[in-house]
TORDREN-389475 format. One record per residue (C-alpha): residue number from 1; residue in three letters; z, y, x. Coordinates in Angstrom, 1 decimal. Each point is the difference from the previous one (the first is absolute). Layout:
<rs>
{num: NUM residuo: ala Z: Z Y: Y X: X}
...
</rs>
This chain:
<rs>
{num: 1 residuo: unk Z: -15.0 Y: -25.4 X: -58.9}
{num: 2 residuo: unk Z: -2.2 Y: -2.3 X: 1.5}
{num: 3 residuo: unk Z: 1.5 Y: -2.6 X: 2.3}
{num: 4 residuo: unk Z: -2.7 Y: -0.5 X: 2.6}
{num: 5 residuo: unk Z: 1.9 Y: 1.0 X: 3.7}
{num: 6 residuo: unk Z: -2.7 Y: 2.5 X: 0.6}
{num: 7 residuo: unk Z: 0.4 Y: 2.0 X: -3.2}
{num: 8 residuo: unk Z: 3.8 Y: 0.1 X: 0.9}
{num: 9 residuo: unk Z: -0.4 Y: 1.1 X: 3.3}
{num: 10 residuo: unk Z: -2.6 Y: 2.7 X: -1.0}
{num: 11 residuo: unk Z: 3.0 Y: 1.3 X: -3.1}
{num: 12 residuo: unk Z: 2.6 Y: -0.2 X: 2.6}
{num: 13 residuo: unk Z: -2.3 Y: 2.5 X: 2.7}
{num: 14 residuo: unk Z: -0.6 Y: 2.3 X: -2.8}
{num: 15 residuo: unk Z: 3.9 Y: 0.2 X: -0.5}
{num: 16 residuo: unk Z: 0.8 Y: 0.2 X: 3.2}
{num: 17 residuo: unk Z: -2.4 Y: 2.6 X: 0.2}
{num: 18 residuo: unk Z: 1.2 Y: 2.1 X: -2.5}
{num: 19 residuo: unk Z: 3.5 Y: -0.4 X: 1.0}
{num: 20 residuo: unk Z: -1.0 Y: 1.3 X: 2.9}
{num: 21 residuo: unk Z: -2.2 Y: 2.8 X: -1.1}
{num: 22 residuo: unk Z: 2.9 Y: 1.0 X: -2.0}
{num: 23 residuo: unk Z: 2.6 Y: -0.1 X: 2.7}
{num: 24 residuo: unk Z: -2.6 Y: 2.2 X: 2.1}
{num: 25 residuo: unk Z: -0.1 Y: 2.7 X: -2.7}
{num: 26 residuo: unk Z: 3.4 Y: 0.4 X: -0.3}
{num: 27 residuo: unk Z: 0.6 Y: 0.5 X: 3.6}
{num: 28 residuo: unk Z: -2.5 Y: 2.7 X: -0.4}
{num: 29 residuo: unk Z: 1.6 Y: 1.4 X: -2.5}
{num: 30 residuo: unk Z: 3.2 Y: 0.0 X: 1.1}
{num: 31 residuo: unk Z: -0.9 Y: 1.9 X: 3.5}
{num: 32 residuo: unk Z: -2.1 Y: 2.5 X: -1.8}
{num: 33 residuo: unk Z: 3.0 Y: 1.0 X: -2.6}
{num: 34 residuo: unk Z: 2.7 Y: -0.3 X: 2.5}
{num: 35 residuo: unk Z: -1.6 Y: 0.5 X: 3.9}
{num: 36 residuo: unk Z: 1.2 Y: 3.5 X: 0.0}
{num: 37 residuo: unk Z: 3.4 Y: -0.5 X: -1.1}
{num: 38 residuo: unk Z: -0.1 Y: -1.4 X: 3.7}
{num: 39 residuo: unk Z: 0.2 Y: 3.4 X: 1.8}
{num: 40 residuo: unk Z: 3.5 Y: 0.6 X: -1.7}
{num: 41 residuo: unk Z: 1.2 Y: -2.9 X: 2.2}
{num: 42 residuo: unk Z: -2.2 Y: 0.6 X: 3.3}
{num: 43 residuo: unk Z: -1.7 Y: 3.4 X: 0.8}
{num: 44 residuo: unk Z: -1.9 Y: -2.1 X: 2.2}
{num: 45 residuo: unk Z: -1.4 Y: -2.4 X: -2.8}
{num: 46 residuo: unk Z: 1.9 Y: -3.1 X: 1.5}
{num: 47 residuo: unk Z: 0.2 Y: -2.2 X: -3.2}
{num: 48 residuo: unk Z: 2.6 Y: -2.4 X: 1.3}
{num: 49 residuo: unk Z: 3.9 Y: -1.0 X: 1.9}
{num: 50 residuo: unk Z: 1.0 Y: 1.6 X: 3.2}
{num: 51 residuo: unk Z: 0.6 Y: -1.7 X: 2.9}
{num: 52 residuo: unk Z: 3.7 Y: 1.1 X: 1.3}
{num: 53 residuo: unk Z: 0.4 Y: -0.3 X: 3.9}
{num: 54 residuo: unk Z: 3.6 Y: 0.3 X: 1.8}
{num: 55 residuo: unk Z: 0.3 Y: 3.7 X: 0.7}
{num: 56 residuo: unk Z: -2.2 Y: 1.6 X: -2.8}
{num: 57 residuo: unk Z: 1.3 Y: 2.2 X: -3.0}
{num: 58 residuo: unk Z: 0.5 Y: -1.9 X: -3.1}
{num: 59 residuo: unk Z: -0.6 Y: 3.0 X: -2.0}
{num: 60 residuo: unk Z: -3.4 Y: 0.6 X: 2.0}
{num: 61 residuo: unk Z: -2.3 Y: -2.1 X: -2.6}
{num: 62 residuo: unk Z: -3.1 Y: 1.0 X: 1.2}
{num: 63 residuo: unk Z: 0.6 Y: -0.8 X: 3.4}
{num: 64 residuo: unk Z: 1.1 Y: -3.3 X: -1.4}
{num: 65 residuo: unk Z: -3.2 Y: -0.1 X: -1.5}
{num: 66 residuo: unk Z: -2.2 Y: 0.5 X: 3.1}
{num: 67 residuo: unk Z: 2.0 Y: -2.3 X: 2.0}
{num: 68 residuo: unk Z: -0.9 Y: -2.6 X: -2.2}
{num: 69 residuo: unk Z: -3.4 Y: 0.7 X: 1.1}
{num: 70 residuo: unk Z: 0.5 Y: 0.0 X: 3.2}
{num: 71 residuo: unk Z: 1.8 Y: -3.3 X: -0.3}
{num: 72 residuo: unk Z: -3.3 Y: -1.2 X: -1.6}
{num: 73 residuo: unk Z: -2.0 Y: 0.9 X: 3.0}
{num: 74 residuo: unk Z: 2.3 Y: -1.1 X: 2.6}
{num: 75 residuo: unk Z: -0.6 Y: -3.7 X: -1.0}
{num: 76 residuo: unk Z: -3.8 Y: 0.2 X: -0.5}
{num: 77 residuo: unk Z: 0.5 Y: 0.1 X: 3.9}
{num: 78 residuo: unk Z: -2.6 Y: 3.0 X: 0.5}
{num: 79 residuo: unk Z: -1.1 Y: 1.3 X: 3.3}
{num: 80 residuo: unk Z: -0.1 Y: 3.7 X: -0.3}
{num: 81 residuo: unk Z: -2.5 Y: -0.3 X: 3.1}
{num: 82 residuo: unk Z: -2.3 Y: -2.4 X: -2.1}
{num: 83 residuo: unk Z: -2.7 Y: 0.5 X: -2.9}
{num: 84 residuo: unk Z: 1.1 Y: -1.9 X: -3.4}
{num: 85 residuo: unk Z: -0.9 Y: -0.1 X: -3.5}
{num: 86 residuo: unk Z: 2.4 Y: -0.3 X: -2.3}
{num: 87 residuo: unk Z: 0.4 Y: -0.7 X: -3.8}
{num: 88 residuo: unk Z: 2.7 Y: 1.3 X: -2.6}
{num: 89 residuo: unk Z: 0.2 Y: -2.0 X: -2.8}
{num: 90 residuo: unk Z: 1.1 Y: 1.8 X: -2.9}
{num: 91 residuo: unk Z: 0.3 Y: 3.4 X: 1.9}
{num: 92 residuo: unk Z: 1.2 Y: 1.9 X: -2.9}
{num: 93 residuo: unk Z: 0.0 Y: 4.0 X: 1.4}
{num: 94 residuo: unk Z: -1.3 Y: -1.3 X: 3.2}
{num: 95 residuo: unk Z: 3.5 Y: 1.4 X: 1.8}
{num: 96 residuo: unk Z: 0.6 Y: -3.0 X: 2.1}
{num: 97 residuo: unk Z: -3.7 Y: 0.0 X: 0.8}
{num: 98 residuo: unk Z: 0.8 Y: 3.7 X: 1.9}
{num: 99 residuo: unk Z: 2.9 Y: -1.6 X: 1.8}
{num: 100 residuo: unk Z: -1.5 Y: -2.6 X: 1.6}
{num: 101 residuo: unk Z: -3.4 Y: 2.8 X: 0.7}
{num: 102 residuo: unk Z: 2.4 Y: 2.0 X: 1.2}
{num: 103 residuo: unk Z: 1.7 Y: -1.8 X: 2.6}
{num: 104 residuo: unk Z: -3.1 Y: -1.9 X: 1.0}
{num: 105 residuo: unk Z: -3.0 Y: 2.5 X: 0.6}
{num: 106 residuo: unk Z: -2.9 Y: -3.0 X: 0.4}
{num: 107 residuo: unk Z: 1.2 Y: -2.1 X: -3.1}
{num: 108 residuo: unk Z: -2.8 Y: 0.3 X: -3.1}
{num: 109 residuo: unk Z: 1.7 Y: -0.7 X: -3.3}
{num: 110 residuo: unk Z: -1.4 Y: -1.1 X: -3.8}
{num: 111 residuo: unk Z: 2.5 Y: 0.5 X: -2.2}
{num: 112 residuo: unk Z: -0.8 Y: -2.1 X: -3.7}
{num: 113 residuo: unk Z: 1.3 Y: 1.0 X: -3.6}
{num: 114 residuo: unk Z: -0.6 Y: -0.6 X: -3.3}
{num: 115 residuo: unk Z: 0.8 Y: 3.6 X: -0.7}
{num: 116 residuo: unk Z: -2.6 Y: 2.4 X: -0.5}
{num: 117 residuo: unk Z: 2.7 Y: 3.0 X: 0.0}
{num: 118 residuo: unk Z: 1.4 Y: -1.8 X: 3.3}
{num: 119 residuo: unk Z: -3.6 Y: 0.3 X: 1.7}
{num: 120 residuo: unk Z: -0.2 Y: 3.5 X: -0.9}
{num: 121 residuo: unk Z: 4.0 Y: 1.3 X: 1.2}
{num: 122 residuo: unk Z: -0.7 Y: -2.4 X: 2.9}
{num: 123 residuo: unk Z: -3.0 Y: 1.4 X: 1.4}
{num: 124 residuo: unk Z: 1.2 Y: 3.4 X: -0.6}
{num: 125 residuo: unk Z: 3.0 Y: -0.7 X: 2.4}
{num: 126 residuo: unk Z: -2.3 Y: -1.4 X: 2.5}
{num: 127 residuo: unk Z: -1.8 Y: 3.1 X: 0.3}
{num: 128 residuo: unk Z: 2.9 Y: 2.0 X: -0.1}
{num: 129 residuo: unk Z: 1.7 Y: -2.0 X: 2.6}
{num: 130 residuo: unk Z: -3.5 Y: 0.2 X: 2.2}
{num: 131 residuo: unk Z: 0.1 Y: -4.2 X: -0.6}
{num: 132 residuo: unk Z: -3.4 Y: 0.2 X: -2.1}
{num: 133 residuo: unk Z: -2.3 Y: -1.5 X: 2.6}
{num: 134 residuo: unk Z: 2.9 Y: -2.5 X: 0.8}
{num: 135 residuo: unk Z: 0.7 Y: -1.3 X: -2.7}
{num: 136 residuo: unk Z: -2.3 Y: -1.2 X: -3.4}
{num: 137 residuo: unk Z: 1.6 Y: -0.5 X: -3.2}
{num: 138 residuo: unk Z: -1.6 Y: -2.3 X: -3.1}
{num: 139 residuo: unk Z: 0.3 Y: -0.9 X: -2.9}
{num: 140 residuo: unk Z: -0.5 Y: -3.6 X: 0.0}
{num: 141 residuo: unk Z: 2.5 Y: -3.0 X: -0.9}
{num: 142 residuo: unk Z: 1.5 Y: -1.5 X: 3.0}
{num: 143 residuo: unk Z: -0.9 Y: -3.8 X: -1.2}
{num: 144 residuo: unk Z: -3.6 Y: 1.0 X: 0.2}
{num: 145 residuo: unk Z: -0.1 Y: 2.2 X: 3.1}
{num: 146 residuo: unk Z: -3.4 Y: 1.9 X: 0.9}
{num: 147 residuo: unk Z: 0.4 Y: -1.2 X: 3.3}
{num: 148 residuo: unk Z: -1.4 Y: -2.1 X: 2.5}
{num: 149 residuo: unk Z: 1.4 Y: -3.1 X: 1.1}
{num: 150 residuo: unk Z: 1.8 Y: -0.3 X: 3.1}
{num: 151 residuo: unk Z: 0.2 Y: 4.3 X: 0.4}
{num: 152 residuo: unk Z: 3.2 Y: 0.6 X: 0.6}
{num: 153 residuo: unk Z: 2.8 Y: -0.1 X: 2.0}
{num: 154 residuo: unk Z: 2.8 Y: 0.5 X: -1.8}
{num: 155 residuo: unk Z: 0.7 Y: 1.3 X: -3.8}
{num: 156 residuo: unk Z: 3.1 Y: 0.3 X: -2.0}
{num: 157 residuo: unk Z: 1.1 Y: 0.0 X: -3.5}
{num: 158 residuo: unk Z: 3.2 Y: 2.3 X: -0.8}
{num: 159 residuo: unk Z: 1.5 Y: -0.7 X: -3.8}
{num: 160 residuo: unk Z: -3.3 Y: -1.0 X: -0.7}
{num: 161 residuo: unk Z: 0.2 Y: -3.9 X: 0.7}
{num: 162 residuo: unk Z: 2.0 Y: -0.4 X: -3.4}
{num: 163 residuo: unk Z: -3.2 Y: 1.4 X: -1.9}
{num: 164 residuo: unk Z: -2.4 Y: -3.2 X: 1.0}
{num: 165 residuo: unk Z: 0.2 Y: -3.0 X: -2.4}
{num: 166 residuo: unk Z: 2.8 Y: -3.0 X: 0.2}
{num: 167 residuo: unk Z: 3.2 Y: -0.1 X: 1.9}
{num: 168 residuo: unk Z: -2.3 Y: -1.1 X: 3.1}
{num: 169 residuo: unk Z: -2.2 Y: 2.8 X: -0.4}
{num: 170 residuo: unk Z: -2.4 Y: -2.5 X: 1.4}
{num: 171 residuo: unk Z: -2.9 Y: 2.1 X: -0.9}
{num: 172 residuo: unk Z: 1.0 Y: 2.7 X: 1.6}
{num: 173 residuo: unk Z: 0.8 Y: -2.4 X: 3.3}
{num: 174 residuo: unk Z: -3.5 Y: -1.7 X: -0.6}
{num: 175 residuo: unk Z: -1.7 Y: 3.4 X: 0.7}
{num: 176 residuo: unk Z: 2.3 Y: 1.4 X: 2.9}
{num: 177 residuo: unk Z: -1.1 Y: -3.4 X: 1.8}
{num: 178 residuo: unk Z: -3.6 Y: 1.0 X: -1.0}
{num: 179 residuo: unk Z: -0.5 Y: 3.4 X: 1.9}
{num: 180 residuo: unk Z: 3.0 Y: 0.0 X: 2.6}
{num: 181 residuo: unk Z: -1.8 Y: -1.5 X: 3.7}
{num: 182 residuo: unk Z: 1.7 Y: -2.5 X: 1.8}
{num: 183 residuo: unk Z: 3.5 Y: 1.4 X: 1.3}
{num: 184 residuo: unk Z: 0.0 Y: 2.6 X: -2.4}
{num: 185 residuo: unk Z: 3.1 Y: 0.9 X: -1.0}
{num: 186 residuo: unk Z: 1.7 Y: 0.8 X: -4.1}
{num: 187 residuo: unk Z: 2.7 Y: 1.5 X: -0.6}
{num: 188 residuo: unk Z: 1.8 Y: -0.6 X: -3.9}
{num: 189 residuo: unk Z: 2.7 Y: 2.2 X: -1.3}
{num: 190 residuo: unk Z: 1.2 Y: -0.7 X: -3.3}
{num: 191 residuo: unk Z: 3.0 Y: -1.2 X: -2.3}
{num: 192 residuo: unk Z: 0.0 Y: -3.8 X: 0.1}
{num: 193 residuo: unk Z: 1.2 Y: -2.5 X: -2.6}
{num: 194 residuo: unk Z: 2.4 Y: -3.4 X: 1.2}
{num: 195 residuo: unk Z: -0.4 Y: -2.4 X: -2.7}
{num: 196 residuo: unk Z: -2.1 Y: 0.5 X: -3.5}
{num: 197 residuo: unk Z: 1.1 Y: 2.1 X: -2.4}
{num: 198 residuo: unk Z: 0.6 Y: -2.9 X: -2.6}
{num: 199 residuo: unk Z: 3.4 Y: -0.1 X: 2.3}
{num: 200 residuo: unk Z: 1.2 Y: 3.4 X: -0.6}
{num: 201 residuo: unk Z: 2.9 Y: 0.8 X: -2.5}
{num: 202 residuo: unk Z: -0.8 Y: 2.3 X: -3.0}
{num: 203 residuo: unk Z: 0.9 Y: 3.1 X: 1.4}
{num: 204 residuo: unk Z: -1.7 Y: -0.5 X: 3.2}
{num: 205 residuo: unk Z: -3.2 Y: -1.7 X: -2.1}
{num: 206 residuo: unk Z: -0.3 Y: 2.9 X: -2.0}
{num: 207 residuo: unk Z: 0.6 Y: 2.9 X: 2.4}
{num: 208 residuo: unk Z: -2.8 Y: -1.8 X: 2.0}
{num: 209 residuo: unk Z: -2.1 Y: -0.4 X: -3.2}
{num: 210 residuo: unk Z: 0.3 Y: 3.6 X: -0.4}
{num: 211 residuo: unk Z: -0.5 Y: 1.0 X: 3.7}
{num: 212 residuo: unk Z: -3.3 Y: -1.8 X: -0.1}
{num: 213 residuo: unk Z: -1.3 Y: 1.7 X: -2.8}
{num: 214 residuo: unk Z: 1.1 Y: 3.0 X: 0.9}
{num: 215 residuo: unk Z: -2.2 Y: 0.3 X: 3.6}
{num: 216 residuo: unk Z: -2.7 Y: -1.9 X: -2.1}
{num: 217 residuo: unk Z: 0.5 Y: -3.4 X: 2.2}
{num: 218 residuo: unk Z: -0.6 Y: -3.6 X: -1.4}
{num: 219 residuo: unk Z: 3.0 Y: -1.2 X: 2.2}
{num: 220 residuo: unk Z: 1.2 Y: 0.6 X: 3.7}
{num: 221 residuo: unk Z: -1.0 Y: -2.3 X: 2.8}
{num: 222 residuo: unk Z: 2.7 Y: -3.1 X: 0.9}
{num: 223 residuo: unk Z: 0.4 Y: 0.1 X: 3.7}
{num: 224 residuo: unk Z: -0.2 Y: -4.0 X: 0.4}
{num: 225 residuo: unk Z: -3.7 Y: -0.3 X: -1.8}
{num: 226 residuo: unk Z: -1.3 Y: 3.1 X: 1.4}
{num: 227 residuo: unk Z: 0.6 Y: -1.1 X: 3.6}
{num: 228 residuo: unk Z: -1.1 Y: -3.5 X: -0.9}
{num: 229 residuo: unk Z: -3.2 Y: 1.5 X: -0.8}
{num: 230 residuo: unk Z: -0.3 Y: 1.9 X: 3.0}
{num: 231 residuo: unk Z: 0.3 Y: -3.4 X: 1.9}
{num: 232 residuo: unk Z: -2.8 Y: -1.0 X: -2.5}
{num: 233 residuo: unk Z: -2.4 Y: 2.6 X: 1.1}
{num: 234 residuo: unk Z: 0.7 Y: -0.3 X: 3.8}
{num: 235 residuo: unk Z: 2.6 Y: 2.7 X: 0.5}
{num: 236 residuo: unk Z: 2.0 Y: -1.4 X: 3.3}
{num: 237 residuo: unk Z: 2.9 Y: 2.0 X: 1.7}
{num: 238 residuo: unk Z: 1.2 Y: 1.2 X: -3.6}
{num: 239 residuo: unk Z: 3.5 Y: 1.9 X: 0.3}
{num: 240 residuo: unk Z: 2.0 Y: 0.4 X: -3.2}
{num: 241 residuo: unk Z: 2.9 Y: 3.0 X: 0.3}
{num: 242 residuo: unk Z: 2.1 Y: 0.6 X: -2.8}
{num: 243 residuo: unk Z: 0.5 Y: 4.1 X: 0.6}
{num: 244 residuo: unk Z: 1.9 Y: 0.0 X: -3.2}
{num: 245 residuo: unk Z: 3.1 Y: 1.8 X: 1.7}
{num: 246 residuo: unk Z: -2.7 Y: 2.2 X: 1.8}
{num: 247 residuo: unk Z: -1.9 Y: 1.5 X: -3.4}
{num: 248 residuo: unk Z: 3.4 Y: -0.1 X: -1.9}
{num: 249 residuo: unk Z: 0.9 Y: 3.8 X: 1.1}
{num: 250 residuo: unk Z: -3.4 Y: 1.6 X: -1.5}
{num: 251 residuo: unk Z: 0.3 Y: -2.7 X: -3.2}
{num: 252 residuo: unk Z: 3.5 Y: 1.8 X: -0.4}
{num: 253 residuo: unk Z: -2.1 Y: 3.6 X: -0.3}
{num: 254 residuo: unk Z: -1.3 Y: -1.6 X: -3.4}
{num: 255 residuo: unk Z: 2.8 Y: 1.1 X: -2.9}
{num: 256 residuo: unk Z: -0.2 Y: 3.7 X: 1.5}
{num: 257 residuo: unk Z: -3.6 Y: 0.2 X: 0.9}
{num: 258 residuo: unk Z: -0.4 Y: -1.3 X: -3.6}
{num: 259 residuo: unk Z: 2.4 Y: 2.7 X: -1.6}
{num: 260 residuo: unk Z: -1.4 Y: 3.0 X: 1.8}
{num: 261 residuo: unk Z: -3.6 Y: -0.6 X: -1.3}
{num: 262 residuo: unk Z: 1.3 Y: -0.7 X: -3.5}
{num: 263 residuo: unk Z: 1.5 Y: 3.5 X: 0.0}
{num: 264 residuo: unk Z: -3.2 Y: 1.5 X: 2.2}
{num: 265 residuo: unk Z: -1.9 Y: -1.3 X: -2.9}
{num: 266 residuo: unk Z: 2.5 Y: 1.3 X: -2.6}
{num: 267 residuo: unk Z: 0.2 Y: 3.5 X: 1.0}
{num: 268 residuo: unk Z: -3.9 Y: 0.2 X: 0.7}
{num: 269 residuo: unk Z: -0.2 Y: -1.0 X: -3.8}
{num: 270 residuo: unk Z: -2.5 Y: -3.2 X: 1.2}
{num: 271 residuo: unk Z: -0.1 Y: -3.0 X: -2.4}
{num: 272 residuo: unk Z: 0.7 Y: -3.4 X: 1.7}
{num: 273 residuo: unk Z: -3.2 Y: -2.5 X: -0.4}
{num: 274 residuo: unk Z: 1.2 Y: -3.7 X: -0.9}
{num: 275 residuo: unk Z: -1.1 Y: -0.9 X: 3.7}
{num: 276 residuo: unk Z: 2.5 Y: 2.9 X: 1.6}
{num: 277 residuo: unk Z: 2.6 Y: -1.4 X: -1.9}
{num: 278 residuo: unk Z: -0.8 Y: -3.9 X: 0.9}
{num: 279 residuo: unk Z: 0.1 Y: 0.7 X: 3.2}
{num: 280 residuo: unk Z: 3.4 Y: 2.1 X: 0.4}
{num: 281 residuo: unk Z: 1.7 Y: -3.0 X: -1.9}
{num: 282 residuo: unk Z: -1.4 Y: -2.6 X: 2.8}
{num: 283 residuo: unk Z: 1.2 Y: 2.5 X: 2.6}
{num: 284 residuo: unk Z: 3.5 Y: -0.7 X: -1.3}
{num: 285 residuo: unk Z: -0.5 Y: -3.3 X: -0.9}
{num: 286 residuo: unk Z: -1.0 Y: -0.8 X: 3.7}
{num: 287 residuo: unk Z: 3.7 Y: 0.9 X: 0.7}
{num: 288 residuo: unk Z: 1.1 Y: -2.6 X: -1.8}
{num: 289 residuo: unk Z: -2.2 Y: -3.1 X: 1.0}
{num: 290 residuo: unk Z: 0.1 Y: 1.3 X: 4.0}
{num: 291 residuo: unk Z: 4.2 Y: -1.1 X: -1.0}
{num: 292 residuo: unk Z: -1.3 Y: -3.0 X: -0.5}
{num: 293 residuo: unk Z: 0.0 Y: -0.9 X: 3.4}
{num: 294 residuo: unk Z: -0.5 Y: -4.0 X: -0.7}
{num: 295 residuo: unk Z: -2.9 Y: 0.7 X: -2.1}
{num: 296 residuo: unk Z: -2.1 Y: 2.8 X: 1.6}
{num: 297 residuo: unk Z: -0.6 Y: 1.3 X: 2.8}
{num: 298 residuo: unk Z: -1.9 Y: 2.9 X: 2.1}
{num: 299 residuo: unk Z: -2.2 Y: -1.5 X: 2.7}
{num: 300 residuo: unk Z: -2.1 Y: 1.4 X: 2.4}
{num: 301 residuo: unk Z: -2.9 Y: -3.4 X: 0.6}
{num: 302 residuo: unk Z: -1.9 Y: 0.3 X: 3.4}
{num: 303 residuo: unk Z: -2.3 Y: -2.8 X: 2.0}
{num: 304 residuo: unk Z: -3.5 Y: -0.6 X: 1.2}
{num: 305 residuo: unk Z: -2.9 Y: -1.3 X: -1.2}
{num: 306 residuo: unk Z: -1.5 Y: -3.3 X: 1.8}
{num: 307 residuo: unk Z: -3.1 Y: -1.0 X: -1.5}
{num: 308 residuo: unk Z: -0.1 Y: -3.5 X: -0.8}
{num: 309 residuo: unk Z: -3.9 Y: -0.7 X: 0.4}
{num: 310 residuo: unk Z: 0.1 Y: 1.8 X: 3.4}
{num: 311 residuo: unk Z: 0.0 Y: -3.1 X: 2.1}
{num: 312 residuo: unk Z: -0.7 Y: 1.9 X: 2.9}
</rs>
């Protein structure tokens, strides 16, 4: 290969472009194989933990489910009163999307997915729901948002974080700095790493390996780089809560949930798909590394965005 620093750079970009190219497809494929499997665990579509307050049932995982919602909306500080515009980033079925619509009539939402399948399903519920002219969903990737700069005030990313590239996910960071206005407000759910992986012992390396694969990830955000790179990108006010006790109750739903729609699927005579059964093995996997308790974490990320060339 030649040696000139230009012709390296240019090799490395086209790597680094197909890496990424190839990381994109098998999201894509992933979600269109295995998105539906998702109703078996929320009838509402929520594709992620429950958020377990003192007094709830522990056996009630949907209302788990929508209280992690509304725990998502509570910190974007909304004004029910007050028009916003609002961004969710990686929206999947667009369920916590409805939430927030439906607890605050003048919010306008754009929910963003790689999905094709998840557009469709999404806007569907909309409708349904009577949400349509509330909320937009596209398909887009959330490091290249169609969206004006400095548009909204406040967005969130559920479970969705861990898809962008790097243990920062500065990419993902660079482009919620790009469209959020000054004092807009993020909110970040998501499992978070403590130390890099190189530090786990086999067991714990490989179950994570595995896990990875299985929900089509490159690796999990680490909780000290991604909030160094919120500082980066002029995120002030940033709150880090480890809720790790608080999703534990609907993470203990997994070996059942699990079970049931292997024998649903069984006695309907339906064939598992490779991506089905990747992702039930990361379901119980995630048992396993949330044990961990030294080494990962579940954190819910929240703060404001200053922008540093406002001088004003």
């Amino acid at each position: 290969m030649d040696g000139n620093p230009i012709s390296l750079a240019r090799a490395a970009e086209r790597i680094s472009s197909k890496s990424l190219r190839d990381s994109t497809e098998r999201i894509i494929e992933f979600y269109e194989h295995a998105g539906l499997d998702y109703e078996h665990w929320s009838s509402g579509f929520n594709m992620h933990l429950g958020f377990y307050r003192r007094g709830m049932n522990p056996f009630d995982r949907e209302a788990m489910l929508e209280q992690m919602n509304l725990e998502v909306a509570r910190r974007l500080y909304l004004d029910a009163d007050k028009e916003c515009m609002l961004i969710d980033l990686g929206c999947g079925m667009g369920s916590i999307a409805r939430t927030v619509a439906r607890h605050y009539s003048r919010s306008l939402i754009k929910g963003i997915t790689l999905s094709p399948s998840q557009v469709r399903i999404a806007s569907e519920l909309n409708a349904e729901a009577g949400l349509a002219d509330r909320i937009g969903i596209m398909r887009g990737d959330y490091v290249r948002l169609p969206i004006a700069g400095r548009s909204a005030d406040g967005l969130w990313a559920v479970e969705s974080a861990c898809y962008a590239r790097g243990a920062d996910k500065d990419d993902l960071i660079s482009e919620m700095a790009r469209v959020l206005k000054t004092g807009g407000r993020f909110v970040v759910a998501d499992c978070f790493v403590h130390c890099h992986d190189r530090e786990f012992n086999r067991v714990i390396a490989r179950c994570y390996r595995t896990a990875c694969d299985g929900w089509a990830l490159t690796e999990m955000p680490a909780i000290e780089a991604f909030v160094h790179a919120l500082q980066r990108h002029g995120f002030r006010d940033i709150i880090v809560e480890n809720i790790s006790w608080r999703v534990a109750p609907s993470l203990a739903h997994a070996p059942l949930t699990v079970l049931t729609f292997v024998i649903k699927k069984f006695l309907a005579g339906e064939p598992f798909n490779r991506h089905s059964i990747n992702n039930l093995k990361a379901s119980l996997l995630a048992l396993m590394l949330g044990l961990n308790r030294s080494k990962f974490s579940y954190c819910l990320i929240s703060g404001t965005f200053e922008d540093p060339t406002n001088n004003g």
